[in-house]
C-alpha positions in Angstrom: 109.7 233.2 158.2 112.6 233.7 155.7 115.8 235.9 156.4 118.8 236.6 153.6 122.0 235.3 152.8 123.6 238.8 152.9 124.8 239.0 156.4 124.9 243.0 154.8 121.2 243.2 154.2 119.5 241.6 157.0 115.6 241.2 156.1 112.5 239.4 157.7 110.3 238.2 155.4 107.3 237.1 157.2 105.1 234.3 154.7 101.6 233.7 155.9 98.8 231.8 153.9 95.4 234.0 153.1 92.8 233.3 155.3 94.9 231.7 158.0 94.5 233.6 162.0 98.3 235.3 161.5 97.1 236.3 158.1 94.5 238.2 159.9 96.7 239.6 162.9 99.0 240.7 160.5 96.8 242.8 158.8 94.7 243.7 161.6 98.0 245.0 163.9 98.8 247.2 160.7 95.7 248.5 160.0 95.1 248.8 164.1 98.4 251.2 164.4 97.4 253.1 161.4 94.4 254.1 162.8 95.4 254.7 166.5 98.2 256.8 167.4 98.8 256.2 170.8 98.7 252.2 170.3 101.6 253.2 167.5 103.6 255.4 169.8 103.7 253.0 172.1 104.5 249.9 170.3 107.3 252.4 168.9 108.7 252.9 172.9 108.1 249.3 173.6 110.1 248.3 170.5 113.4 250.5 171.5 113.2 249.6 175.1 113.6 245.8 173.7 116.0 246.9 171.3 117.6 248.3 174.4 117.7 245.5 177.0 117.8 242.6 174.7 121.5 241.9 173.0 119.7 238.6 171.0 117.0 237.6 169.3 115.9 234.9 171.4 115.3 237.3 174.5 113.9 239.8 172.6 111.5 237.5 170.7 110.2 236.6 174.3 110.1 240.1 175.7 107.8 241.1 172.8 104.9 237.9 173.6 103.2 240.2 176.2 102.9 243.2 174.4 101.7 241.5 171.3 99.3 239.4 173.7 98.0 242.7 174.6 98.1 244.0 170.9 95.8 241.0 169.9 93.0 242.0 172.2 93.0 245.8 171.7 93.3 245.0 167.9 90.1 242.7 168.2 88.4 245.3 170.5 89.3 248.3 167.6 88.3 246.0 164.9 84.4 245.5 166.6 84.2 248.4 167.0 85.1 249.8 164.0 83.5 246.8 161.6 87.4 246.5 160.4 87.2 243.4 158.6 90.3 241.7 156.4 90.1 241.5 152.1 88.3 239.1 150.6 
C-alpha cells in the first residue's frame, strides 16, 4: 500500500501483483458489488458507521476484518455461481 506526500491530497493506492489471491479479492469485491446491490448498500452503511465510531485508522482497519471476512465468502459464493472468473 502507498499513500502521498500531500497531507492535502490524501490517497490509498493499493499495489497487488497479477495472479496473486488479493489480486483476485480485489477484483472479485468490485465486480461482486457491482452486481449486487444490497451487498453494495450495505458495505456503504457498514463503511459510515466505521467512519462514525472509529477516530483512527488503526481501529477502523480492525473494525472492517469481519465484514470483509464475510465479503470474501459471499464474493466466492456469487462468483460460483455466476462462473465470475478474474482476466487472464
Amino acid at each position: 500500500m502507498h499513500g502521498t506526500a500531500d497531507p492535502g491530497r490524501p490517497v490509498h493506492l493499493h499495489v497487488r501483483v497479477t495472479g496473486s489471491p488479493g489480486w483476485r479479492f480485489a477484483l472479485l469485491m468490485r465486480d461482486h458489488l457491482r452486481a449486487v446491490p444490497a451487498a453494495r448498500e450495505e458495505y456503504a452503511a457498514a463503511k459510515a458507521a466505521w467512519a462514525a465510531e472509529h477516530t483512527d485508522r488503526y481501529t477502523y482497519g480492525e473494525a472492517k476484518e469481519p465484514w470483509f471476512d464475510a465479503e470474501a465468502r459471499a464474493a466466492d459464493d456469487w462468483a460460483e455461481e455466476s462462473g465470475w472468473r478474474p482476466p487472464e
